[in-house]
Structures are given as structure tokens and as C-alpha cells.
C-alpha positions in Angstrom: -119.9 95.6 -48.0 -121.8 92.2 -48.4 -120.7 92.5 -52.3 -117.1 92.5 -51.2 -117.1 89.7 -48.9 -118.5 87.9 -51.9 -116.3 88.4 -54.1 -113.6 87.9 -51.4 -115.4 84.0 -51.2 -115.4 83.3 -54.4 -111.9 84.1 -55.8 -110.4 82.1 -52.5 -112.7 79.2 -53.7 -111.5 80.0 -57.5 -108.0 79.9 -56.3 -108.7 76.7 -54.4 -110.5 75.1 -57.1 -107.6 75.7 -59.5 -104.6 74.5 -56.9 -106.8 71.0 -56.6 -106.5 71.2 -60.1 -102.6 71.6 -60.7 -102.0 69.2 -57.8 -104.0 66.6 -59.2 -102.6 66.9 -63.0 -99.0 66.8 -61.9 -97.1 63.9 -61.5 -94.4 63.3 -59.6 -91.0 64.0 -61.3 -88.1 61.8 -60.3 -91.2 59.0 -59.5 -90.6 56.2 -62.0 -94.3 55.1 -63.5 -95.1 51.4 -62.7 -97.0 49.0 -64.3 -95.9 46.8 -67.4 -92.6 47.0 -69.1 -92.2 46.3 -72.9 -89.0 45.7 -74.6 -87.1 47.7 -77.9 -89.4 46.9 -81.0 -92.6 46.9 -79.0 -95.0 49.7 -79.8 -96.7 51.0 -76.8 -99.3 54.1 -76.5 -99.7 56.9 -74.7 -102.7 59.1 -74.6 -102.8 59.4 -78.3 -99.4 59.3 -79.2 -98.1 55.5 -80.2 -94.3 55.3 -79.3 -91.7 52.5 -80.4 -88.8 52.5 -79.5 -86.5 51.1 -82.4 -83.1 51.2 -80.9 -81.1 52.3 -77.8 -76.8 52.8 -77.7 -74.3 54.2 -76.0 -71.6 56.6 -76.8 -68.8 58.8 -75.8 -69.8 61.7 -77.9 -72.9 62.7 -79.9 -74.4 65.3 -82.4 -73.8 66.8 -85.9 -70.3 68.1 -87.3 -70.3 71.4 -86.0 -72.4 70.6 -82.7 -70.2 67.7 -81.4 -71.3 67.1 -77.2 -68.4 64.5 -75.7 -68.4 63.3 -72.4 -64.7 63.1 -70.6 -66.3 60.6 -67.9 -69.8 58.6 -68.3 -71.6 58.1 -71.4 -74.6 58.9 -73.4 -77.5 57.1 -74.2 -79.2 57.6 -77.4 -82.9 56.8 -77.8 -84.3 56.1 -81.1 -87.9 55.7 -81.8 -90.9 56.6 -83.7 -93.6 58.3 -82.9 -97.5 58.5 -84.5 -99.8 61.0 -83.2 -102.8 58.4 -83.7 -105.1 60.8 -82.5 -107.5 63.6 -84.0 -105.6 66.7 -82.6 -102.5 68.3 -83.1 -100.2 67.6 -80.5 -97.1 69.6 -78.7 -93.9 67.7 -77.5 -91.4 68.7 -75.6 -88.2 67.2 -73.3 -90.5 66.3 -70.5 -92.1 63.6 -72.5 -89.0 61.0 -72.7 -87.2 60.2 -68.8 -84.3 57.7 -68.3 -84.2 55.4 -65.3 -81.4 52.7 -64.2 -81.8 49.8 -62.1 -81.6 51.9 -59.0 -84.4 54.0 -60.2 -81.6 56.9 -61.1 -83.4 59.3 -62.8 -81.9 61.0 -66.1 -83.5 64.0 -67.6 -82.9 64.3 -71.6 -80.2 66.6 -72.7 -82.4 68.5 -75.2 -80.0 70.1 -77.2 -77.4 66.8 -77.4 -81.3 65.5 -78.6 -81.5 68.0 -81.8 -77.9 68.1 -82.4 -78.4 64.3 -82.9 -81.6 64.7 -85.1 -79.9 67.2 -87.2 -77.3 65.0 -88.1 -79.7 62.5 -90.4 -82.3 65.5 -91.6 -83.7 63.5 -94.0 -84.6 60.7 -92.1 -84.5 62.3 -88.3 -87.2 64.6 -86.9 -86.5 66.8 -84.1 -90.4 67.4 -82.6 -88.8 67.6 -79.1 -89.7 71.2 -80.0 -92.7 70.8 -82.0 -96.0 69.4 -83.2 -97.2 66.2 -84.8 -100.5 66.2 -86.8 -102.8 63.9 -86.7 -101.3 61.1 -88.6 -98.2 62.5 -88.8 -95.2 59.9 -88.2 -91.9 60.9 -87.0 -88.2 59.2 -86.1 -86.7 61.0 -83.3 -83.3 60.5 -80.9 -83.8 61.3 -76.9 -80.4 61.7 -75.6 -79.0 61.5 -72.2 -76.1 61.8 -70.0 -75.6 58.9 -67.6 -72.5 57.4 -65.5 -70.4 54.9 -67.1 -71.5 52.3 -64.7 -75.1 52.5 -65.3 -77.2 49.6 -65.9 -80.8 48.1 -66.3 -81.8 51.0 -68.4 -85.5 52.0 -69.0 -87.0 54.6 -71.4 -90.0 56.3 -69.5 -92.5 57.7 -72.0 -95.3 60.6 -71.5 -98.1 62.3 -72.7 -98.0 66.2 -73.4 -101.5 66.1 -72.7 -101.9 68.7 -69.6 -102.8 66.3 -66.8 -102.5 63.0 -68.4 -100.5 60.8 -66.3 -100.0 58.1 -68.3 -96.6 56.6 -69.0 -94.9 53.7 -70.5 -91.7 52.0 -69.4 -89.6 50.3 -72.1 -86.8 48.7 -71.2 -83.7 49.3 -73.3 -81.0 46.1 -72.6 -78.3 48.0 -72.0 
């Protein structure tokens, strides 16, 4: 009897224990990260991946022949940058790392297949790890896509880590 109530304790103090833990390594979605803002060209990191982003444009329609996305009303926003994994461990990406944000704090999720349509349009020079790994040391130039209205302004590139609970970002601010 006492050996169950025991065990009873400890796996509702586990359980506890590991909910403090989830709560306090997620961050908010939809919550813009503050702080400083750097422009296009500007290399900023995060955790111990070094992001710049090298160009930002809008379109009607995206993608490689074949795996054409168009947009009847709004537009896209492609993201170029490069990315460094300046750290000593291998390290996973994936769509929640790159968030869009307009001047009324909008937020934009990537469109992740728009994203490695647009990669494999330029193979040789365009890496789609939006689905992958960098190695230490490993450089890559990647596209984030997204789907925005046609009115949207004041647009910001939020970057995070993949490191599980990290909470760092960085804002860069696109000028367009």
C-alpha cells in the first residue's frame, strides 16, 4: 500500500516536472519577438545558427517549372538568406524557424512547400534545409516563402533557433 502511494507521488511530480518544462520552453506563437531590428545585408545570430538575410521580393507566383504556386489575390514574399551553422553540433531546421510579420504585427506562417518549390528552382546554388540538417560549418542559401495580402506593409523576417527551448529570435526588417 505505502509503495503505491509512492509511486502515485512521484509520477504526478514527474508529470509536473515535465509540464513546467514544456511551458517554459515554448514561446508564444503569433507573439512577435522584441528587441533590436537589423536591416537586409546584416548578419545576425541565433543560438548557433548565423542568419543573413541577402534579399526580400515580392511576387504573383513562385516555384520551379512544374511546381508553379500563383496567387489570384495578395502576393508572396520571398526570403532569401544564408545560413552557417557556426556551432559544434549538427543542427535540424524546419518551417517554424523563419515567421513573417507586417506593420500591424500580422503574423504570416511560411508556405513550406512554395519554400522548396522555390529552392528547387536554382539547385545548384539554392539549398532547401527547411527539411534538413546543417553541419557544423556547413553554409547554405535558402528562400522562405510566404503568402501575404496585397496591401501589406512594414515587413519583418522573424528568425528562430531549432534548439528545443531556445527562445531566441531575431527581427530583420525587409523594406518592403
Amino acid at each position: 500500500m505505502r509503495n503505491s502511494s509512492a509511486r502515485k507521488s512521484l509520477a504526478v511530480a514527474l508529470c509536473l516536472g515535465m509540464l513546467m518544462l514544456i511551458v517554459a520552453g515554448c514561446s508564444s506563437p503569433g507573439t512577435k519577438a522584441t528587441g533590436s531590428v537589423v536591416k537586409v545585408g546584416e548578419a545576425v545570430n541565433v543560438d548557433n545558427l548565423k542568419f543573413t538575410v541577402t534579399g526580400a521580393e515580392t511576387s504573383k507566383a513562385v516555384g520551379a517549372a512544374g511546381n508553379t504556386f500563383e496567387l489570384k489575390d495578395g502576393k508572396y514574399v520571398v526570403v532569401e538568406m544564408d545560413v552557417e551553422n557556426v556551432g559544434t553540433t549538427e543542427t535540424a531546421f524546419d518551417g517554424e524557424m523563419a515567421k513573417l510579420y507586417d506593420a500591424d504585427q500580422q503574423l504570416y506562417e511560411m508556405n513550406l512547400e512554395a519554400s522548396a518549390s522555390c529552392c528547387k528552382k536554382e539547385t545548384t546554388r539554392l539549398k532547401n534545409v527547411w527539411f534538413g540538417n546543417l553541419q557544423p560549418g556547413e553554409k547554405a542559401t535558402t528562400r522562405a516563402v510566404f503568402e501575404v495580402p496585397a496591401g501589406a506593409k512594414g515587413l519583418q523576417v522573424e528568425l528562430r533557433s531549432a534548439k528545443i527551448g531556445s527562445e531566441k529570435t531575431a527581427l530583420v526588417s525587409l523594406g518592403i
